[in-house]
C-alpha positions as CSV (number, residue, x, y, z in Angstrom):
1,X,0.0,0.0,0.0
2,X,1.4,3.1,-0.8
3,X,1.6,6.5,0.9
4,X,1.5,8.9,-1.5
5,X,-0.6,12.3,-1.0
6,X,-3.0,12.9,-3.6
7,X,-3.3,16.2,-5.3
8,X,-6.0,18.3,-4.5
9,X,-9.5,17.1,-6.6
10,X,-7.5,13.7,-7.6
11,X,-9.6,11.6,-5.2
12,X,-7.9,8.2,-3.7
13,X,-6.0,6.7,-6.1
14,X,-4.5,4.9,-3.1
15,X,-4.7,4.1,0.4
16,X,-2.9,4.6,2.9
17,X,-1.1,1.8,5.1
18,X,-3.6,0.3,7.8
19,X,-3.9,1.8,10.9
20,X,-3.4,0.1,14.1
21,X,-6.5,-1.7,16.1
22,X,-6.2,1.6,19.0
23,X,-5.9,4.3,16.2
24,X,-8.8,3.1,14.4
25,X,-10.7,2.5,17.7
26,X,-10.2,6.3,18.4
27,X,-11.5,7.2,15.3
28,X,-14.4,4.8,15.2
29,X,-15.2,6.6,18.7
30,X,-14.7,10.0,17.5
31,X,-17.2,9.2,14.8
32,X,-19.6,8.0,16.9
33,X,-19.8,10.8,19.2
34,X,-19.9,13.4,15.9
35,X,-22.4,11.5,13.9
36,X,-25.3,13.6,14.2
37,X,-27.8,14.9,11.7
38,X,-29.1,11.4,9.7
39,X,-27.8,9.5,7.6
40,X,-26.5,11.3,4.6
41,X,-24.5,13.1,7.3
42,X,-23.1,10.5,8.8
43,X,-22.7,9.2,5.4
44,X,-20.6,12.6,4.8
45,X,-18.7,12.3,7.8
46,X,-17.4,9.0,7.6
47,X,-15.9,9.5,3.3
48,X,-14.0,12.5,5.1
49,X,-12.5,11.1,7.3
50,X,-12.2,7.8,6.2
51,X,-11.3,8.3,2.7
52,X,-10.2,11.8,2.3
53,X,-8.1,12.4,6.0
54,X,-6.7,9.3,7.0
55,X,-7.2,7.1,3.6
56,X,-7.9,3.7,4.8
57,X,-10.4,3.4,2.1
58,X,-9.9,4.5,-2.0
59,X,-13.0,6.2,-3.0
60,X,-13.8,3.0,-5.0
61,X,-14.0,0.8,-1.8
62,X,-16.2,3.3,-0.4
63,X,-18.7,4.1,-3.1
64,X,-18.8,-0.2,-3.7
65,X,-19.4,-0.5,0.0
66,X,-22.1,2.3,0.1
67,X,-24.1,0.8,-2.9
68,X,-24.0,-3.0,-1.3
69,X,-25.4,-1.0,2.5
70,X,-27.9,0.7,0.3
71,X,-28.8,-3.1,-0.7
72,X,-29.4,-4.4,3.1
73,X,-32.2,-4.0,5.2
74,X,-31.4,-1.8,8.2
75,X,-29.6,1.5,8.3
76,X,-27.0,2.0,5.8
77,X,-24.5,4.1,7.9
78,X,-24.3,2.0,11.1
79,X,-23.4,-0.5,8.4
80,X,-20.9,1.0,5.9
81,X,-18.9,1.7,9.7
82,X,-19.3,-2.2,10.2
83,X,-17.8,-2.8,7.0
84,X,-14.8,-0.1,7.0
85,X,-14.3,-1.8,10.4
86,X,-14.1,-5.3,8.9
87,X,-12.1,-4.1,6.0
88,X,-9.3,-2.9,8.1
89,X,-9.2,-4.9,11.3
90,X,-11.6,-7.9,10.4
91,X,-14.3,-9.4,12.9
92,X,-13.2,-7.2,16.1
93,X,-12.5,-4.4,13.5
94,X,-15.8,-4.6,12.2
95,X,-17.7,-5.2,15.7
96,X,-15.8,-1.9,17.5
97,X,-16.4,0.3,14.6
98,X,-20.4,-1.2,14.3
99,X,-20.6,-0.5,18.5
100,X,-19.1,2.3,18.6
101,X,-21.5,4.1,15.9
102,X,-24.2,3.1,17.8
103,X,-23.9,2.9,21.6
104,X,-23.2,6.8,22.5
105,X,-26.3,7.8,20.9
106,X,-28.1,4.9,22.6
107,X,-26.7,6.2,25.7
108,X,-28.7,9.4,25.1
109,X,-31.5,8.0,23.5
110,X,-32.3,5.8,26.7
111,X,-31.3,8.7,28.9
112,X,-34.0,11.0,27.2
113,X,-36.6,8.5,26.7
114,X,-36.6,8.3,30.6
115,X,-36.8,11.9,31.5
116,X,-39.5,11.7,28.6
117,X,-41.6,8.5,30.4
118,X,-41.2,10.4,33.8
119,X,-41.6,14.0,32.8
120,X,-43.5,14.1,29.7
121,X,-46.8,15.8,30.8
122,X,-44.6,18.6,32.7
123,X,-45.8,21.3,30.4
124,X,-42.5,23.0,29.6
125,X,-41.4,19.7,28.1
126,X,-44.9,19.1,26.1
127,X,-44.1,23.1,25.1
128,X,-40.9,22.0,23.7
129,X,-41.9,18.8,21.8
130,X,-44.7,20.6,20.4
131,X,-42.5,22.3,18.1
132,X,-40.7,20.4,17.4
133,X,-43.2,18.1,16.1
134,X,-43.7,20.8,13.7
135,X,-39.6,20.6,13.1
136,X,-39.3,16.9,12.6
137,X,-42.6,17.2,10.2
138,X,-40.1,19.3,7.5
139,X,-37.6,17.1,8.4
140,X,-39.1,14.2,7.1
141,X,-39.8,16.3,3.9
142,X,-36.2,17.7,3.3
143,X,-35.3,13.8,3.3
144,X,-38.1,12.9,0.9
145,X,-36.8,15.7,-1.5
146,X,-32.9,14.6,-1.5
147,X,-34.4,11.1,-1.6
148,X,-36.3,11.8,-4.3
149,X,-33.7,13.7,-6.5
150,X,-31.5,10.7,-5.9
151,X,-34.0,7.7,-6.7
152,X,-36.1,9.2,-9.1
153,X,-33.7,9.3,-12.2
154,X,-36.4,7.4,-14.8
155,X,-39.9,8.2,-15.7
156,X,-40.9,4.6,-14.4
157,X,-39.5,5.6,-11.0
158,X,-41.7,8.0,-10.8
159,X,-44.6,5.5,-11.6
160,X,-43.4,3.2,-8.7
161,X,-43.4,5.8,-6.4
162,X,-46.4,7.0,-6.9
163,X,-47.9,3.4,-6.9
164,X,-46.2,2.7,-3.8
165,X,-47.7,5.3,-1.9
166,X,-51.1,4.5,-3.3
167,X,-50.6,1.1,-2.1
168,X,-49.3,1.6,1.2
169,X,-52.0,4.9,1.7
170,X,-54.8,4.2,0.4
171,X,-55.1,-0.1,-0.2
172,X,-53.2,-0.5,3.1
173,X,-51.2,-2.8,1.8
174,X,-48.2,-4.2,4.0
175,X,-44.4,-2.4,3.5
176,X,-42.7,-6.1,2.8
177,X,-44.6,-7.1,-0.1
178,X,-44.2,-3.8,-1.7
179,X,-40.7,-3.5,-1.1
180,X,-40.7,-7.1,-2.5
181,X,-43.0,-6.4,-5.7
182,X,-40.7,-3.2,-6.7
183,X,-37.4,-5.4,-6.3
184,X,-39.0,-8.4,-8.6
185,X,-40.1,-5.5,-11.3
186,X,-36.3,-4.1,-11.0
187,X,-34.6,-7.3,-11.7
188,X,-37.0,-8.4,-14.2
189,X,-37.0,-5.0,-16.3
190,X,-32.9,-5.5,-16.7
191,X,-32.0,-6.9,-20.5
192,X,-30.6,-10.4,-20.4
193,X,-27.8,-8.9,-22.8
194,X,-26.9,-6.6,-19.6
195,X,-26.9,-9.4,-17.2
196,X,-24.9,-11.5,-19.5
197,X,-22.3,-8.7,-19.0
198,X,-21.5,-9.3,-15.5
199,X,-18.8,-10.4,-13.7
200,X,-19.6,-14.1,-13.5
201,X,-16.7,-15.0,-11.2
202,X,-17.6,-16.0,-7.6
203,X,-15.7,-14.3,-5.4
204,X,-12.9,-17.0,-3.7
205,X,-14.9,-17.4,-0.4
206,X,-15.4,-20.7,0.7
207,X,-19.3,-21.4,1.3
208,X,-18.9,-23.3,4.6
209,X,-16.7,-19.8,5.9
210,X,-20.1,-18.2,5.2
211,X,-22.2,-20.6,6.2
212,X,-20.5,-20.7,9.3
213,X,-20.8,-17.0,9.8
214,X,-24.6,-16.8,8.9
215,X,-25.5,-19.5,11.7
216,X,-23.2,-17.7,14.0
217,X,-24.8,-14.6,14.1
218,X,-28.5,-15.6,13.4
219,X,-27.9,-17.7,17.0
220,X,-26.6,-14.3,18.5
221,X,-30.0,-12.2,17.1
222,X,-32.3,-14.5,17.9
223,X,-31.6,-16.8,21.2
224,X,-31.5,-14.1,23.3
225,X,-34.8,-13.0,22.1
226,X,-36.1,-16.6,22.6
227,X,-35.1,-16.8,25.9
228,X,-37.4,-13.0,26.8
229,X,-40.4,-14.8,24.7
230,X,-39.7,-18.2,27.0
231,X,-39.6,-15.8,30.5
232,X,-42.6,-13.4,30.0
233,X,-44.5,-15.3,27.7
234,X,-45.0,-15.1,23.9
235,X,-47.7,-12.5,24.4
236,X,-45.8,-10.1,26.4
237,X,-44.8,-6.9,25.4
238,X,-41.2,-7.6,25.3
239,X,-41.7,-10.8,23.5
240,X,-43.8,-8.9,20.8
241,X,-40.9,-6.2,20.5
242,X,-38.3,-8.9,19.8
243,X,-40.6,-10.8,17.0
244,X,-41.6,-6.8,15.6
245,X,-37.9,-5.1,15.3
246,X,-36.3,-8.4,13.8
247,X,-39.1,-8.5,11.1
248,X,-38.7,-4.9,10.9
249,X,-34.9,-5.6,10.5
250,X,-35.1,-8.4,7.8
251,X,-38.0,-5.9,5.3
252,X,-37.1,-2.3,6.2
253,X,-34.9,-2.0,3.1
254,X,-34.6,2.1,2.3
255,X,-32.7,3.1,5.4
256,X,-34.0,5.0,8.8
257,X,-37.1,7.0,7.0
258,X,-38.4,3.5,5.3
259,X,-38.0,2.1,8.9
260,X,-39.9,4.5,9.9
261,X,-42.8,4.7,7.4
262,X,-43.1,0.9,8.3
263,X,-42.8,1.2,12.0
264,X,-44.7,4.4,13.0
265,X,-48.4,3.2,11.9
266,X,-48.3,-0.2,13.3
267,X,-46.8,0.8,16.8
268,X,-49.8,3.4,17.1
269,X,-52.9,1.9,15.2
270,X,-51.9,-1.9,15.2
271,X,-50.3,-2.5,18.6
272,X,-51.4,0.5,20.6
273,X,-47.9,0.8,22.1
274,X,-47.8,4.5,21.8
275,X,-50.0,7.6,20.1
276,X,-48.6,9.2,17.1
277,X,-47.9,12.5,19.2
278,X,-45.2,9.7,21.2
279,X,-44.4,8.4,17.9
280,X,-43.3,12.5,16.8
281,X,-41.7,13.2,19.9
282,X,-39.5,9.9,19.7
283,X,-38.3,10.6,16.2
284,X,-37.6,14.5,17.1
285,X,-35.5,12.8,20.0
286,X,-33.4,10.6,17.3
287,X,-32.8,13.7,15.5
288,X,-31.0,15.8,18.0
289,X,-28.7,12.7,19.1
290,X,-25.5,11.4,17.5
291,X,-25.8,7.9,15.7
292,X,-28.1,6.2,13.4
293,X,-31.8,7.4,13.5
294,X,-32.9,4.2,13.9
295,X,-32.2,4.8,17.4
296,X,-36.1,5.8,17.3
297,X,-36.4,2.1,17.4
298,X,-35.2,2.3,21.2
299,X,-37.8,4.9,22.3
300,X,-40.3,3.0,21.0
301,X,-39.1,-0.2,23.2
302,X,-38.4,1.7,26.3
303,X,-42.1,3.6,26.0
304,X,-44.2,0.3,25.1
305,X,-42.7,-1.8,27.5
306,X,-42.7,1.2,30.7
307,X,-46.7,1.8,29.6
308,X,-47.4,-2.1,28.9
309,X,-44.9,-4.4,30.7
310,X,-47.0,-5.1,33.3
311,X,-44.2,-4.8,36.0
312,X,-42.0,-2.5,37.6
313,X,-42.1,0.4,34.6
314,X,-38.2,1.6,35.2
315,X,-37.1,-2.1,34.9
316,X,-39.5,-2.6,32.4
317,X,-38.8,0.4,30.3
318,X,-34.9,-0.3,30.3
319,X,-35.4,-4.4,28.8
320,X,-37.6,-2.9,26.4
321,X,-35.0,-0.9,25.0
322,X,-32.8,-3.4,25.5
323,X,-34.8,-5.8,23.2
324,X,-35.8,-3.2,20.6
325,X,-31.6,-2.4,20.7
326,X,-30.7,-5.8,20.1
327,X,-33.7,-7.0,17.3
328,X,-32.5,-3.8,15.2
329,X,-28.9,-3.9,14.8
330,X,-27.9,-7.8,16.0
331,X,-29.0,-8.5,12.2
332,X,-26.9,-5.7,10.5
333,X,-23.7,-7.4,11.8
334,X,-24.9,-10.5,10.2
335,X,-25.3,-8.9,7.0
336,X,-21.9,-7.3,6.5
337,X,-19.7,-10.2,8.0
338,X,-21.8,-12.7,5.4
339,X,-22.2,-10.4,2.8
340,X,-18.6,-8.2,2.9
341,X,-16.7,-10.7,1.1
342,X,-18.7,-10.6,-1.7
343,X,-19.4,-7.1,-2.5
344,X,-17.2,-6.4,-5.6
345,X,-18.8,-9.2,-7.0
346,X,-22.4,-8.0,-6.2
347,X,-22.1,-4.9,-7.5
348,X,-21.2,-6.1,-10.4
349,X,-24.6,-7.7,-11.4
350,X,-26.8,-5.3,-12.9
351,X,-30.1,-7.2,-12.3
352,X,-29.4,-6.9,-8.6
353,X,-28.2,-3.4,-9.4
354,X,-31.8,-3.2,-11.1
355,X,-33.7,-4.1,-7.9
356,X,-32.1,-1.8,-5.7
357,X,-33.0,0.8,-7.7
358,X,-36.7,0.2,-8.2
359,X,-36.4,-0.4,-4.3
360,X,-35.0,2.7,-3.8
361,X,-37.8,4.5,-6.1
362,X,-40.5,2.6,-4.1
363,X,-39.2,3.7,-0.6
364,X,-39.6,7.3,-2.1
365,X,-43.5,6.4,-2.3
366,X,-43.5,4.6,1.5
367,X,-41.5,8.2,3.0
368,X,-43.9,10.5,0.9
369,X,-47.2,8.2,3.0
370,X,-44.7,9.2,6.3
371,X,-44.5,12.7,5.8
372,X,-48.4,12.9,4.9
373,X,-49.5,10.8,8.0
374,X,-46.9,12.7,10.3
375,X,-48.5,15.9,8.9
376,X,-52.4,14.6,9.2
377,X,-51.4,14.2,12.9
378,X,-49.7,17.1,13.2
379,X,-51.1,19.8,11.6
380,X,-54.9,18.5,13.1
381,X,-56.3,18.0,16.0
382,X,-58.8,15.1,15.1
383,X,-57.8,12.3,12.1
384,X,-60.2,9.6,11.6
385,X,-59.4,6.3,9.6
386,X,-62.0,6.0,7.0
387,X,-62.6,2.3,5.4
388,X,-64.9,2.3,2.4
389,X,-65.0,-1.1,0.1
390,X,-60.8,-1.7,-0.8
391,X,-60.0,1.5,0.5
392,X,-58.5,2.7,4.1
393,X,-57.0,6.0,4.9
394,X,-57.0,8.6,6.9
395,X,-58.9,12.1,6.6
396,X,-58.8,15.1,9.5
397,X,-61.3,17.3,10.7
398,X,-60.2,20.5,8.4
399,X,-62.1,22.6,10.9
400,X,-59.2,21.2,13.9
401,X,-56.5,22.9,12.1
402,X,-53.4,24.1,14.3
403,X,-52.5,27.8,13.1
404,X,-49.4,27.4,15.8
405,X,-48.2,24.1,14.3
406,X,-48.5,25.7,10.7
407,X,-46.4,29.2,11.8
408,X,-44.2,27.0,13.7
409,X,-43.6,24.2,10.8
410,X,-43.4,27.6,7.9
411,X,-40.5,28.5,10.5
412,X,-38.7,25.5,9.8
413,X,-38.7,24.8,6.4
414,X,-37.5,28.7,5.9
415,X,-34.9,27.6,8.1
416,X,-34.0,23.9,6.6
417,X,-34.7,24.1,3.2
418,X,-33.6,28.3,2.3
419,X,-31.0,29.0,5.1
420,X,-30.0,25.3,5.4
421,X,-29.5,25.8,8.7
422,X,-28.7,22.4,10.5
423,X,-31.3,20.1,12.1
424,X,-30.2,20.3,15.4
425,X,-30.7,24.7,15.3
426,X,-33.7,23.8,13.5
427,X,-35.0,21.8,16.6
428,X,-33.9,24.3,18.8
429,X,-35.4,27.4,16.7
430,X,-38.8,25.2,16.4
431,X,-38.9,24.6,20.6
432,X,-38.1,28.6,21.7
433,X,-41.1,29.4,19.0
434,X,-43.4,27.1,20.7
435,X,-42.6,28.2,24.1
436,X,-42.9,31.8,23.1
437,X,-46.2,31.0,21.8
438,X,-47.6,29.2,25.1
439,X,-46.1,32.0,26.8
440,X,-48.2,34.6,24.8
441,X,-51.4,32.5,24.8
């Protein structure tokens, strides 16, 4: 491996000789702490410093890695760490760079979500979060519109987006089969003469390494979570976060706002674990902390098992997070460590290359059906489900409009999408205008 500095603008024609297991540890730390603001940020943070400061990646490596991440379930930044981990240091490499993205901001999280369970009807705190309800609302629509930019390349993109959101809106129809119709349509639409191009060389992995890795890890996701089901009972709370965030983990392809979309309905309307002003507040919590937004995944845990474990609500409260913690990102490991080897030859097949893009252009349809139910809840004070024949959706009472959610939300997007000003002054901006306002009311 060479040393050589690149010229400025000439990218990474090389890397840099590997760093040692502490040096990289410190890094992976640093990054951790730092990686605020989603995951296109984090996405940001991690090619500077891993590609353009220290070099331990080309630009190649990175961009290969990022499109194979972009494949998986689960969010894409937590595991593009795991792999730059496993790609310097292997196994421990991957597992200290994977931990360390996550576990400071789940620190927070769990910190917040109990001041939050214990404090939330103080009404300073439901001032705050009342703005920045509004906040996270044009939050959620600043993603949809880089999303969109990015996915949306082809007019038949734009078709599947707009029939995705029409399926999942209005037919009700669940996130997994959609996200598995669009992929089918992807890899089907790709010309066999293309496919026939492709690198048809397996990579030199032996299949009993990977096959050893895949039952490894799938024992590490899911014993622990048969063990809760076998203590409490299949029906418990716990037990029914465990079986929820692993099948949230295998389908939620898209990243943290697909997760999201999926997760955010069925907590509130299906299970009843939280309302969707909980659901807001958790999200707007996510937002302000370092690490992968997913993270929402642990608010939801600690809430629904303090409201519904049935037992002491602290203790209660912390396994819930616990569970949701584990059932979300015990599975990304498994997918780098069986899937790393094999991402330059992945890559390299443009059917699978095809599917990811119409999955990509379907998520875009799933986040748009987000940002519309976030703002229904939002922006009124009464939304009713309506079912009539095939159809299901939901529909407010126009006359239960919020003026101070809509002068609070026009605030943000001025701020976010003209001033770019970053998300976590946009939360802060959002919370001092909604306390001004209770003040003045």
């Amino acid at each position: 491996m060479g040393n050589r500095v690149n010229a400025p603008g000439e990218g990474n024609a090389e890397v840099a000789d590997p760093p040692t297991f502490s040096e990289a540890l410190a890094t992976w730390g640093r990054i951790g702490v730092l990686s605020f603001g989603g995951p296109t940020a984090q996405i940001a943070l991690m090619h500077r410093i891993v590609v353009d400061e220290k070099r331990w990646l080309s630009e190649q490596q990175y961009l290969n890695a990022l499109s194979f991440c972009m494949l998986l379930p689960g969010p894409e930044a937590m595991q593009l760490a795991t792999y730059a981990g496993w790609r310097l240091h292997g196994l421990a490499g991957g597992l200290a760079a994977g931990l360390l993205f996550v576990l400071p901001g789940a620190a927070v999280v769990l910190a917040l979500s109990m001041i939050y369970a214990a404090f939330g009807n103080v009404p300073l705190v439901e001032a705050i979060f009342f703005g920045v309800k509004a906040a996270v609302l044009v939050i959620v629509i600043e993603a949809l519109l880089r999303i969109s930019k990015r996915a949306l390349k082809a007019s038949w993109h734009w078709v599947l987006a707009g029939l995705s959101f029409a399926a999942i809106f209005f037919l009700g129809l669940p996130f997994p089969l959609i996200v598995f119709t669009a992929a089918l349509f992807g890899f089907w639409r790709v010309s066999d003469a293309a496919s026939a191009s492709a690198i048809k060389a397996p990579p030199q992995v032996a299949f009993t390494s990977t096959a050893r890795t895949v039952a490894a890890w799938l024992a590490i996701w899911i014993i622990p979570l048969l063990l809760v089901a076998a203590i409490f009972g299949k029906d418990h709370v716990l037990a029914q976060l465990g079986w929820f965030f692993s099948k949230l983990a295998v389908v939620t392809f898209g990243g943290a706002y697909a997760v999201l979309a999926y997760m955010g309905q069925d907590v509130v309307t299906h299970f009843g674990w939280l309302d969707a002003g909980q659901m807001m507040d958790g999200l707007g919590l996510a937002e302000t902390t370092p690490g992968p937004l997913i993270l929402v995944t642990q608010f939801v845990g600690y809430l629904a098992a303090y409201q519904h474990g049935g037992g002491p609500a602290l203790a209660m409260g912390i396994m819930g997070a616990v569970v949701a913690l584990w059932a979300t990102f015990a599975p990304c490991f498994l997918w780098i460590f069986a899937g790393a080897p094999y991402i330059e030859w992945i890559i390299a097949q443009p059917r699978l290359k095809g599917a990811l893009s119409a999955i990509t252009a379907a998520v875009v349809g799933v986040i748009l059906n987000l940002a519309v139910w976030f703002g229904l809840h939002v922006f009124f004070g009464k939304v009713d489900h309506v079912v009539s024949g095939p159809l299901s959706f939901w529909l407010p009472e126009f006359s239960t409009l919020d003026w101070r959610v809509v002068a609070i939300a026009a605030v943000s997007a001025y701020l976010l999408l003209f001033r770019h000003a970053g998300i976590a002054w946009t939360l802060a901006a959002a919370a001092a205008l909604s306390l001004l306002i209770r003040m003045m009311s």
